[in-house]
C-alpha positions as CSV (number, residue, x, y, z in Angstrom):
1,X,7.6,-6.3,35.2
2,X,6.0,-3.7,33.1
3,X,4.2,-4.9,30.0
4,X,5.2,-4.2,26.4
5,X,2.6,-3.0,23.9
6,X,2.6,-4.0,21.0
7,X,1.2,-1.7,17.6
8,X,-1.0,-3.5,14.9
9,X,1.8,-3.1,12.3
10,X,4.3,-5.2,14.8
11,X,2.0,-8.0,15.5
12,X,0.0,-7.9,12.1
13,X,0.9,-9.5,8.5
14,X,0.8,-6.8,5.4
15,X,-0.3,-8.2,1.8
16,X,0.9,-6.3,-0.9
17,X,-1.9,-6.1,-3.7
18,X,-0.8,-4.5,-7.5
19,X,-4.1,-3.4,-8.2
20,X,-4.1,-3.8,-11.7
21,X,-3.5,-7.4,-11.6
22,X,-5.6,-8.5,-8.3
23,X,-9.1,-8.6,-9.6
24,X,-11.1,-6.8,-13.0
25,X,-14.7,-6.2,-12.5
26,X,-15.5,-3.7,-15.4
27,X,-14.3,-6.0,-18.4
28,X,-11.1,-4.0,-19.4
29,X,-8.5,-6.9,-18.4
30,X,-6.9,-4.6,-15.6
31,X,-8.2,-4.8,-11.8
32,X,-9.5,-2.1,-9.8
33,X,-10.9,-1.1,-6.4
34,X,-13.8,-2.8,-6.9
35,X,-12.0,-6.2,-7.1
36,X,-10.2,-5.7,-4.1
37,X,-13.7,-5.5,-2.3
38,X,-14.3,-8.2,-3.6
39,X,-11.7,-10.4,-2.2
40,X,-11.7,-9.1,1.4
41,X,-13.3,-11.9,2.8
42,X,-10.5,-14.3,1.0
43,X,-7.9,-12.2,2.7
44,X,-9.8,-12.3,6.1
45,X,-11.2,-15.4,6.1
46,X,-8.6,-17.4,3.9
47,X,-5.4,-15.9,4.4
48,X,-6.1,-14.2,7.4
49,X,-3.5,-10.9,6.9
50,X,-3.7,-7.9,9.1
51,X,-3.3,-5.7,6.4
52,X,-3.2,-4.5,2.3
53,X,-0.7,-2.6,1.0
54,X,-2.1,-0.9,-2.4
55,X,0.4,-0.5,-4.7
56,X,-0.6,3.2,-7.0
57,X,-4.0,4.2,-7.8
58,X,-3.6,7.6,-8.7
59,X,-4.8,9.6,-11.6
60,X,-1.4,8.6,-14.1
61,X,-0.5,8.6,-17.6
62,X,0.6,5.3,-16.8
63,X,4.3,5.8,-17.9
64,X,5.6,3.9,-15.0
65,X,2.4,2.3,-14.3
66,X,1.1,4.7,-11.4
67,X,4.0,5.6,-9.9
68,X,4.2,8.9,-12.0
69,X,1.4,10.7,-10.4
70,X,-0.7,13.2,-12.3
71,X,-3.1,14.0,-8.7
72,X,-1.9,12.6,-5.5
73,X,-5.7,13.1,-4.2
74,X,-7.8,11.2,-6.7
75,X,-8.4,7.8,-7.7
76,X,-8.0,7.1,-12.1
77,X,-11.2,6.2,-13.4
78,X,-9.3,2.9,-14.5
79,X,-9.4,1.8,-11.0
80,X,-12.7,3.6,-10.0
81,X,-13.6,6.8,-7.9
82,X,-12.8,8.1,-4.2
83,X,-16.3,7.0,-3.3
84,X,-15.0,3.5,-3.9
85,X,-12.0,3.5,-1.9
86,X,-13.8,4.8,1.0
87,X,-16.1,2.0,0.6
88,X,-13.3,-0.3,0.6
89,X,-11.5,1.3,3.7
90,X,-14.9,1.2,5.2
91,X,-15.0,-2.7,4.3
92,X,-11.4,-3.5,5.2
93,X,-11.9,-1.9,8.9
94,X,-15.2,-3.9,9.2
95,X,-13.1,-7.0,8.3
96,X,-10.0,-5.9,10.8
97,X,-8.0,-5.3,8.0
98,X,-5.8,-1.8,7.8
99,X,-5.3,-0.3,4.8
100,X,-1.8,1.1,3.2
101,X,-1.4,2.9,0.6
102,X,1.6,4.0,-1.7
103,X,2.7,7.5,-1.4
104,X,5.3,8.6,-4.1
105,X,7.2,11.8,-2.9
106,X,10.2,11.8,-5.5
107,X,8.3,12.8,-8.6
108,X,5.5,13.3,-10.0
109,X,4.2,13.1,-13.8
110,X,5.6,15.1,-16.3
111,X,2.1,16.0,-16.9
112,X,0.8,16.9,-13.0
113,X,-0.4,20.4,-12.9
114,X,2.8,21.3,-11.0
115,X,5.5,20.1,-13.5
116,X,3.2,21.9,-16.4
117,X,3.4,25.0,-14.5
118,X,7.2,24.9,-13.4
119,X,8.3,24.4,-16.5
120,X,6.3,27.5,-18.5
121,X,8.9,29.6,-17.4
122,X,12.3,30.3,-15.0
123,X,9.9,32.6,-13.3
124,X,6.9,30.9,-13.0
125,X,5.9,30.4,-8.6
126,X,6.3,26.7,-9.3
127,X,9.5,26.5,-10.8
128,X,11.4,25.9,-8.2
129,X,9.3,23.1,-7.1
130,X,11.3,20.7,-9.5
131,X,15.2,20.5,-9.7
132,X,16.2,22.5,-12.9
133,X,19.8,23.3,-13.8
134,X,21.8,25.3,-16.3
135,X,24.1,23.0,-18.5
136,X,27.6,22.8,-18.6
137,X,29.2,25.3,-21.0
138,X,29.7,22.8,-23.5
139,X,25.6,22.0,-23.0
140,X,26.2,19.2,-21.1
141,X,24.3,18.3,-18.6
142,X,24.6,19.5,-15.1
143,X,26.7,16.5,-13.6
144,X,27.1,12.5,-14.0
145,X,23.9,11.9,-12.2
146,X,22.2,8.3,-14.1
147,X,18.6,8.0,-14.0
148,X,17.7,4.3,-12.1
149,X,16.0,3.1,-15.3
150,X,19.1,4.2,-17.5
151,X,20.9,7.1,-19.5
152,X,21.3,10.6,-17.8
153,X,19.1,11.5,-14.7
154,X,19.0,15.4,-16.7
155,X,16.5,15.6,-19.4
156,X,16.5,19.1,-21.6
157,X,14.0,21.4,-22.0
158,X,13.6,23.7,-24.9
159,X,11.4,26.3,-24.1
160,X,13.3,27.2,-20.9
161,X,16.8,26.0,-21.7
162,X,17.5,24.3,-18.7
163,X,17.8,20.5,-17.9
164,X,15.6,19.0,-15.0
165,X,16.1,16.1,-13.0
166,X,14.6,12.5,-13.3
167,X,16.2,10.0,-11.0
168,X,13.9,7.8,-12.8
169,X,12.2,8.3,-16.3
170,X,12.1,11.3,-18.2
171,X,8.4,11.8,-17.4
172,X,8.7,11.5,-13.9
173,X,10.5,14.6,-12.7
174,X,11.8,15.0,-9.2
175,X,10.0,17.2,-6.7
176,X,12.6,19.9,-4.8
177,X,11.9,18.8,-1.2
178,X,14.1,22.2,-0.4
179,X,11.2,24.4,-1.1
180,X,8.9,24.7,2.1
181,X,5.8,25.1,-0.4
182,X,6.6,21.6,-1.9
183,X,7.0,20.0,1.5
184,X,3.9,21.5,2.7
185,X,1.8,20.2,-0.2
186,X,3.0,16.7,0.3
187,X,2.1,16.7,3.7
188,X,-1.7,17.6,2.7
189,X,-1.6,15.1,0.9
190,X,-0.8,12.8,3.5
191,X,-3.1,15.2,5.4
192,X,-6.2,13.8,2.8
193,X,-5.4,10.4,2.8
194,X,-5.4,9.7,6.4
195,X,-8.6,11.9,7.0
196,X,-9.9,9.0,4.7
197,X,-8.9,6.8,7.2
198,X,-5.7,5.2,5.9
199,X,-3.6,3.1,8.8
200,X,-0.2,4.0,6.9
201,X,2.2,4.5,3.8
202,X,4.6,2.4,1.9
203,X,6.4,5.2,0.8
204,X,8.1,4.8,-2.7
205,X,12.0,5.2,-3.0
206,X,11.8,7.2,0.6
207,X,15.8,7.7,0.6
208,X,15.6,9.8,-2.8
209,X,13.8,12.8,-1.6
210,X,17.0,14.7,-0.5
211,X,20.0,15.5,-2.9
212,X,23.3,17.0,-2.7
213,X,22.3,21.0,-2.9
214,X,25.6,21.4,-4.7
215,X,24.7,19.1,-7.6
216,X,28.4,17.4,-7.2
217,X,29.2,14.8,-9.8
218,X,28.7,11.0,-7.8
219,X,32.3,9.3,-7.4
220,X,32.5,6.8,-10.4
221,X,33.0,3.1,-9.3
222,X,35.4,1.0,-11.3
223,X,34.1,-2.0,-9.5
224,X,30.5,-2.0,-11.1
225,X,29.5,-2.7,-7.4
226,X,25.3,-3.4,-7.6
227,X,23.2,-0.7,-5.9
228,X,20.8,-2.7,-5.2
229,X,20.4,-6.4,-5.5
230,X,20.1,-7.0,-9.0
231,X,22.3,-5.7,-12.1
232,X,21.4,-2.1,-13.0
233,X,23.5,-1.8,-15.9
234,X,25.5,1.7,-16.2
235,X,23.6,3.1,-12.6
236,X,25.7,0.7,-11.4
237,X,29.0,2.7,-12.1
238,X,28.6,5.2,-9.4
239,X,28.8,5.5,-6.1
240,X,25.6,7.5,-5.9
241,X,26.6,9.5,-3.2
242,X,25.0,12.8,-4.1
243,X,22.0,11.7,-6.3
244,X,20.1,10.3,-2.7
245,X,20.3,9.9,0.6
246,X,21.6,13.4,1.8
247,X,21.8,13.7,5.8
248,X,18.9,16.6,5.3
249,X,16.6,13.7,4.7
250,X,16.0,12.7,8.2
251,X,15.0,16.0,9.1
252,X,12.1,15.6,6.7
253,X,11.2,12.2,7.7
254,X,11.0,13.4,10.9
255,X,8.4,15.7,10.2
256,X,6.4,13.2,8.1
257,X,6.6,11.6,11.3
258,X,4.7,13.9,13.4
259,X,1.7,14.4,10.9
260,X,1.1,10.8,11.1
261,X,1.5,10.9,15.5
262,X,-0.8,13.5,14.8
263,X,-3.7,11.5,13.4
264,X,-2.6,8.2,15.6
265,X,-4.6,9.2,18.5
266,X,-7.3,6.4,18.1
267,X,-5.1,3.9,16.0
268,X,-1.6,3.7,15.0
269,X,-0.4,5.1,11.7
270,X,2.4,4.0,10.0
271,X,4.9,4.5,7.4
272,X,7.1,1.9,5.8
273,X,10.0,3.1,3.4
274,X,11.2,1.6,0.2
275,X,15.2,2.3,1.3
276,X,17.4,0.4,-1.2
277,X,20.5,0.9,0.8
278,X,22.3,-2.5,1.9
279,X,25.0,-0.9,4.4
280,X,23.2,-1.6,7.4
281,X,24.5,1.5,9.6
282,X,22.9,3.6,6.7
283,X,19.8,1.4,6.3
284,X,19.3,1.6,10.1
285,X,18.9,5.1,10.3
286,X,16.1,6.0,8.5
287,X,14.2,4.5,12.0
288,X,15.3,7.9,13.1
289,X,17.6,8.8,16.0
290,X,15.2,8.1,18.4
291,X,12.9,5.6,16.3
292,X,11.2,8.9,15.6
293,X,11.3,8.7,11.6
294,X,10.0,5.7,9.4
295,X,8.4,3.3,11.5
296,X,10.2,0.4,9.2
297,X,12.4,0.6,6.9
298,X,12.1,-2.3,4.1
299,X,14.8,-4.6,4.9
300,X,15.2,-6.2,1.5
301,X,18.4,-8.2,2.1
302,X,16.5,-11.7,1.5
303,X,15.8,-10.6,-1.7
304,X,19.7,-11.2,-3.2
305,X,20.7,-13.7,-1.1
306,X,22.4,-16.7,-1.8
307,X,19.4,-19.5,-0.9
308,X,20.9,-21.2,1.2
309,X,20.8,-21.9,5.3
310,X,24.3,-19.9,6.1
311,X,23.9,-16.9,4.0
312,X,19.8,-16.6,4.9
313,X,21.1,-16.4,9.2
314,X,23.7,-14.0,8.3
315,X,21.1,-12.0,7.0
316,X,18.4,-12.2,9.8
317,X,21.7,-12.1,12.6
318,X,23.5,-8.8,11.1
319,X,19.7,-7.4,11.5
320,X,19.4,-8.4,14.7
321,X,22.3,-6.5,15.6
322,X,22.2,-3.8,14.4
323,X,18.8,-2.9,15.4
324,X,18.7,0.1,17.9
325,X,16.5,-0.7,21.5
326,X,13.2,-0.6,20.6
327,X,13.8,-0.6,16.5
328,X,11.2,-3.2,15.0
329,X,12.8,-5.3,12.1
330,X,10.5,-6.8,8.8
331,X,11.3,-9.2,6.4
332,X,10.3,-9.0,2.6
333,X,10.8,-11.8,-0.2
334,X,8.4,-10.6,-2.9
335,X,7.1,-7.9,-4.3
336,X,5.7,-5.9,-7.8
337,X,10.2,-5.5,-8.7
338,X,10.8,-8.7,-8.4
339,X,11.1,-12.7,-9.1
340,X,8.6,-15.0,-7.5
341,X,9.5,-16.7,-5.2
342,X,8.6,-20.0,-6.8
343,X,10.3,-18.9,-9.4
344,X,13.8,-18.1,-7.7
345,X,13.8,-21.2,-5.6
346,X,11.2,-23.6,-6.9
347,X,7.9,-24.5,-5.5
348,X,9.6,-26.8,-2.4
349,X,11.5,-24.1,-1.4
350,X,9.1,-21.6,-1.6
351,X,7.6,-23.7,1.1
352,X,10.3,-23.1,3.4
353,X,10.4,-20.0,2.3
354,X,6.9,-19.1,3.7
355,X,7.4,-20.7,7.2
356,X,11.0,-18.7,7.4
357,X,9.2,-15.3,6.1
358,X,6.1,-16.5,8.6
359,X,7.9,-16.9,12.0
360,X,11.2,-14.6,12.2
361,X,10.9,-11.8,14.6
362,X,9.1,-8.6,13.0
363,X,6.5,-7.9,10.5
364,X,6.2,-9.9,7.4
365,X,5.3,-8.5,3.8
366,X,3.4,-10.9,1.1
367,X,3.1,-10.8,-2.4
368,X,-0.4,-11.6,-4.0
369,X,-0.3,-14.8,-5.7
370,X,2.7,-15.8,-4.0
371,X,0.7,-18.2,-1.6
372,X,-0.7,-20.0,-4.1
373,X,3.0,-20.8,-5.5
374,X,2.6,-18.3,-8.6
375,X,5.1,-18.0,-10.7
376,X,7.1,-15.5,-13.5
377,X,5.4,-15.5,-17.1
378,X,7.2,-15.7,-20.1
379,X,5.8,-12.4,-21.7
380,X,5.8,-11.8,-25.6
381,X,7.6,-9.5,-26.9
382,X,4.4,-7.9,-28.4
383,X,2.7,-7.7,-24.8
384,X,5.5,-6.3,-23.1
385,X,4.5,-3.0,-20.7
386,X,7.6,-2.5,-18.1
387,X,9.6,1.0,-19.5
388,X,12.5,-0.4,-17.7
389,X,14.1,-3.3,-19.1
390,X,17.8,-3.3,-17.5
391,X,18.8,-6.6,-19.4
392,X,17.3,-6.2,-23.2
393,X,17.3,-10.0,-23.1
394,X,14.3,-9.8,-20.5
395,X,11.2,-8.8,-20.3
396,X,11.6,-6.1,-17.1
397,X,9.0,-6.9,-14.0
398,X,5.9,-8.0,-16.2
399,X,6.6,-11.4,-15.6
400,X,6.1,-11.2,-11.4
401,X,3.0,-8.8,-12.2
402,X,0.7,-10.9,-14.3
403,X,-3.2,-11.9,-13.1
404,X,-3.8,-13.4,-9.9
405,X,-5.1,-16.8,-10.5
406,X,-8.5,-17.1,-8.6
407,X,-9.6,-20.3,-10.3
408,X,-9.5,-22.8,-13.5
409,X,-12.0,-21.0,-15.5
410,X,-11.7,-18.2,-18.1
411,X,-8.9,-16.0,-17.6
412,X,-8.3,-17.7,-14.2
413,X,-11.3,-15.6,-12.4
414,X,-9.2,-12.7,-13.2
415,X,-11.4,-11.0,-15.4
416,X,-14.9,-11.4,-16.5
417,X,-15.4,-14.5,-19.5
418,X,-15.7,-12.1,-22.2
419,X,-12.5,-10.3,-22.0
420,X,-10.3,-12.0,-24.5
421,X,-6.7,-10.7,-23.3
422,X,-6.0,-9.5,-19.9
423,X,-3.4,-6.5,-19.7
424,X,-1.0,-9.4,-18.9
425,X,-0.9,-12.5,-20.0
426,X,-2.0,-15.6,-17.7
427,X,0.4,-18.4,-16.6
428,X,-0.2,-21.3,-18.6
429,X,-0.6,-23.5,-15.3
430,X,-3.6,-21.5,-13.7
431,X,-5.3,-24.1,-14.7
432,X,-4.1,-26.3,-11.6
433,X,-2.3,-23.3,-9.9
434,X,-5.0,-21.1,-8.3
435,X,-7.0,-20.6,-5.0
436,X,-10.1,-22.3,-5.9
437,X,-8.3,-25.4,-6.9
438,X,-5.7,-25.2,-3.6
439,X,-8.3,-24.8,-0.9
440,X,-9.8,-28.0,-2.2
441,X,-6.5,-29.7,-1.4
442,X,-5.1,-30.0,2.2
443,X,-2.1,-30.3,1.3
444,X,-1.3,-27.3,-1.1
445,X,0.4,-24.0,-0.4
446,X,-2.5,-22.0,-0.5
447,X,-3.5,-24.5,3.2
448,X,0.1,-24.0,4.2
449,X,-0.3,-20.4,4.3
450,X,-3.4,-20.2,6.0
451,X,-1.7,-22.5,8.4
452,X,0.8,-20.5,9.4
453,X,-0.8,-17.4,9.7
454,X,-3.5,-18.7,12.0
455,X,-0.9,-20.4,14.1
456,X,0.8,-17.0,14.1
457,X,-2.1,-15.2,15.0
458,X,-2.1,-17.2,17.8
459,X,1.3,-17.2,19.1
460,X,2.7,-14.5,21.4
461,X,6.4,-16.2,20.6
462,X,5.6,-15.4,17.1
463,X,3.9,-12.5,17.0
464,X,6.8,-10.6,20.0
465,X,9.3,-13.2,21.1
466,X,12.4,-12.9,20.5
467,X,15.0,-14.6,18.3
468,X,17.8,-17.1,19.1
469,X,19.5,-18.7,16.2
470,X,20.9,-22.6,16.9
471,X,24.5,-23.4,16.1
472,X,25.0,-27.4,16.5
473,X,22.7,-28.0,13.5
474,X,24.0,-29.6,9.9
475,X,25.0,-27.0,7.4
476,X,21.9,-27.4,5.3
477,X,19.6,-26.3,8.3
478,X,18.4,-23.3,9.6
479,X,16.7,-23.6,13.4
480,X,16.2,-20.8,15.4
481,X,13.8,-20.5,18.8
482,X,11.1,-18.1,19.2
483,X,10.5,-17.4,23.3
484,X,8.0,-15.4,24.9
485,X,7.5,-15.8,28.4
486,X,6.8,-19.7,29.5
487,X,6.2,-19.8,25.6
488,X,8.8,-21.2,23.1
489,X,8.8,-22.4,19.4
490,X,11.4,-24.2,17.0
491,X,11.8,-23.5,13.7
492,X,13.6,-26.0,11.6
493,X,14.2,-25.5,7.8
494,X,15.7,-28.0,5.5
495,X,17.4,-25.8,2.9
496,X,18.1,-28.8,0.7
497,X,17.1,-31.6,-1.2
498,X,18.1,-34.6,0.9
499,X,16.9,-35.6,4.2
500,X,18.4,-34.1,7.8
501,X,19.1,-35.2,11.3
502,X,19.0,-33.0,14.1
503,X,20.5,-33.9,17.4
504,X,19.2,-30.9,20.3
505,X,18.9,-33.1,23.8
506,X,18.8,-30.2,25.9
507,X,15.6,-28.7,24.3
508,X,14.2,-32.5,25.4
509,X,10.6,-33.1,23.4
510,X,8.2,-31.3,22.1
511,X,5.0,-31.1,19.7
512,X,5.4,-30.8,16.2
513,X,2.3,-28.3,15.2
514,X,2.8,-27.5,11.3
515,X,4.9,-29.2,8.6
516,X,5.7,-27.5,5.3
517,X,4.4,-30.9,3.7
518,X,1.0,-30.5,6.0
519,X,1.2,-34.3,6.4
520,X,2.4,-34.6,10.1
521,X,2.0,-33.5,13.5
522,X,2.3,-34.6,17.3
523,X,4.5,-35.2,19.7
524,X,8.8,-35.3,18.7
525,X,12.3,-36.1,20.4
526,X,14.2,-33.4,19.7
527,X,17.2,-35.6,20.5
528,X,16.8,-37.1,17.7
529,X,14.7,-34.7,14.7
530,X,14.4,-35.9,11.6
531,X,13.7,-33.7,8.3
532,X,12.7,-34.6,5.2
533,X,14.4,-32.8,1.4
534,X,12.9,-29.1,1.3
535,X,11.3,-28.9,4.8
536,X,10.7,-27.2,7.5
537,X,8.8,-27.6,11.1
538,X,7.5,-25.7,14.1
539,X,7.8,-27.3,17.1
540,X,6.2,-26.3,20.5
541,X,8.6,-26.1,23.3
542,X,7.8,-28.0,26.4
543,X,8.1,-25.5,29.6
């Protein structure tokens, strides 16, 4: 029988760090670089992850907090210099820990030297490398595209008297991927980045990059069916078939895709794509025809889901099936756009949460702070930052960015004693709700964490086995087995708050290795499994 291997980004674990919230050492209430150093030997030693995933560190006028890019090769000075992210690559690889990095290919800053040159003049070399547009005769704009963050996607420009496009905000206009000089620019600066030694890319709204070359108006959609998971207000009344997505796209992806095979000689590179598309024949072909485009695409589908044990196995089944032969799936349930976790299901469930995100089949993605049961912050009007608030009555997605909470001291270890306000306000439970405090008791989630990602680390079933979801099991419950080999491991999740039998004779008994309520272990009749409100088990298989 001939052996599969396995890449690092299959096997591994990613942690997703927003660096301006992770850790400030320079006294300005926003974290840097230098933080992150600082806290590679609590992701190593503590959590034990495979890999970070840096959210934007670029040079920025910090409209959309990064992700409008004013120099894809530089650090900002907020954050620190190139010589310190090649001293924390350096100190991530000593640690075993890869290194992603955002890459934002859309658009750039209104104020990068390209967008201040394209837009001088109609016949300036770079003005082609943005997406400008005469208006309609009655000065409309071009089409009906909507930007994501609201109002038309066309912004007007006086001195040229043309419109140009901003999927997102106005100061983020899109790059025209149709220009070879454009494409070729990106790519060297992919080129830079991994001749810094970067393992990979989260790559920022990858399904964007290619429009309709015809600029046709999208069909409206009377239903108001969501985009994505969440409300997006009037982007929500198109069927945005022209504004994204076009078939040219995989043809670029595919290229990316050799530049990285062409650095992966030593060590796998890899790309990850934010694709917000929740048709899964779509979704699925951004792998590439022959799993020769984006390694992984997010699969955000957790994210909107009903909580609940049916809707959660629909999820992880459809995925399963419609997964190509050799197409590796990942699971997300947090990151910088959204909720916290404890916040959309409560701390118990966040539990079971962790265990499910922990032992499904294909790589998992963490959100800082979320193993230590963080949760939104309430965020004063007067210390708002998000641009894009979809619901006026909220306060956008400050309140799942806020300071991580590394102990019960001033500003929660976040930031030196002396500042008085980080950028974000802190939650008012750090106090009780942060690492220092959690890995003092054995049973907290911080320890549940580490638990499973040890026991993970350590688990061929987990780390490559596959998946077999268990039907004979009560409503509230979610059990699926794990197999690799002579190995095999039951997972059993209580999705609600009352107490569960499980009756599974033919799996016979096995041992019971981690709880969600770390407070039991050892040998069980799976005849006859009990589990408690808002738990979930592993179980070793006997062979």
């Amino acid at each position: 029988m001939t052996s599969i291997s396995y890449g690092w980004w299959q096997t591994g674990v990613i942690y997703q760090i927003y660096p301006r919230s992770f850790k400030d050492t320079t006294g300005n209430g926003v974290g840097d670089l230098r933080g992150v150093i600082d806290k590679l030997d609590y992701m190593s030693d503590t959590l034990g992850v495979d890999a970070i995933w840096l959210s934007p560190f670029y040079p920025s006028p910090m409209a959309d907090f990064g992700y409008d890019v004013a120099d894809y090769t530089d650090v900002d000075p907020l954050f620190g210099d190139l010589k310190t992210f090649d001293e924390l690559v350096q100190e991530a690889h000593h640690r075993d820990i890869r290194v992603i990095i955002d890459l934002v290919p859309n658009h750039t800053s209104d104020r990068h030297p390209w967008f201040i040159e394209s837009r001088r003049s109609r016949d300036n070399p770079k003005r082609d490398w943005y997406i400008w547009a005469n208006p309609q005769p009655d000065g409309s704009p071009p089409n009906n595209w909507l930007s994501v963050f609201g109002g038309s996607a066309w912004e007007w420009d006086e001195v040229t008297e043309q419109y140009y496009l901003h999927s997102f905000l106005k100061e983020q206009p899109d790059l025209n991927w149709r220009h070879r000089e454009v494409k070729e620019a990106m790519f060297d600066v992919v080129r830079f980045w991994l001749e810094r030694e970067v393992d990979g890319f989260r790559v920022d709204v990858a399904h964007y990059i290619m429009k309709d070359p015809h600029l046709r108006d999208n069909p409206v959609d009377p239903q108001g069916a969501r985009s994505i998971h969440r409300p997006m207000g009037d982007y929500d009344s198109q069927f945005h078939r022209y504004d994204s997505g076009h078939p040219d796209v995989h043809a670029m992806y595919g290229e990316f895709r050799r530049v990285l095979d062409s650095y992966s000689d030593e060590r796998p590179r890899v790309s990850i794509g934010e694709v917000h598309i929740f048709d899964w024949e779509v979704w699925v072909t951004y792998y590439g025809e022959h799993l020769d485009e984006l390694h992984m695409p997010f699969n955000f589908a957790l994210l909107g889901v009903n909580w609940d044990a049916h809707a959660v196995r629909e999820v992880v089944d459809q995925l399963e099936a419609v997964l190509p032969e050799g197409a590796w799936p990942n699971y997300v349930l947090g990151n910088h756009d959204e909720p916290r976790l404890a916040t959309r299901y409560g701390r118990d469930q966040a539990r079971v949460a962790a265990m499910l995100l922990l032992t499904l089949r294909g790589t998992p993605t963490l959100y800082y702070g979320d193993e230590i049961g963080m949760t939104d912050v309430a965020i004063p009007p007067d210390r708002r930052q998000d641009p894009w608030v979809p619901d006026p009555a909220e306060a956008g997605r400050d309140p799942c960015r806020t300071p991580m909470q590394w102990n019960p001291g001033p500003n929660a270890g976040f930031a030196p004693p002396e500042v008085d306000e980080p950028w974000l306000p802190l939650s008012h439970d750090f106090e009780t709700v942060n690492v220092e405090s959690q890995l003092a008791r054995q049973t907290s989630m911080l320890q549940l964490y580490g638990r499973l990602l040890a026991y993970r680390r350590e688990n061929p079933a987990l780390q490559q086995g596959a998946y077999q979801a268990l039907d004979d099991v009560p409503e509230a419950c979610y059990v699926f087995v794990r197999r690799a080999g002579m190995d095999g491991i039951l997972v059993a999740l209580n999705f609600s708050e009352r107490d569960q039998r499980l009756f599974m004779p033919s799996l016979g008994e096995g041992v019971m290795v981690i709880s969600t309520h770390l407070d039991r272990a050892g040998g069980v009749d799976l005849g006859d499994l009990s589990l408690r409100a808002n738990e979930g088990v592993i179980v070793e298989l006997g062979r």
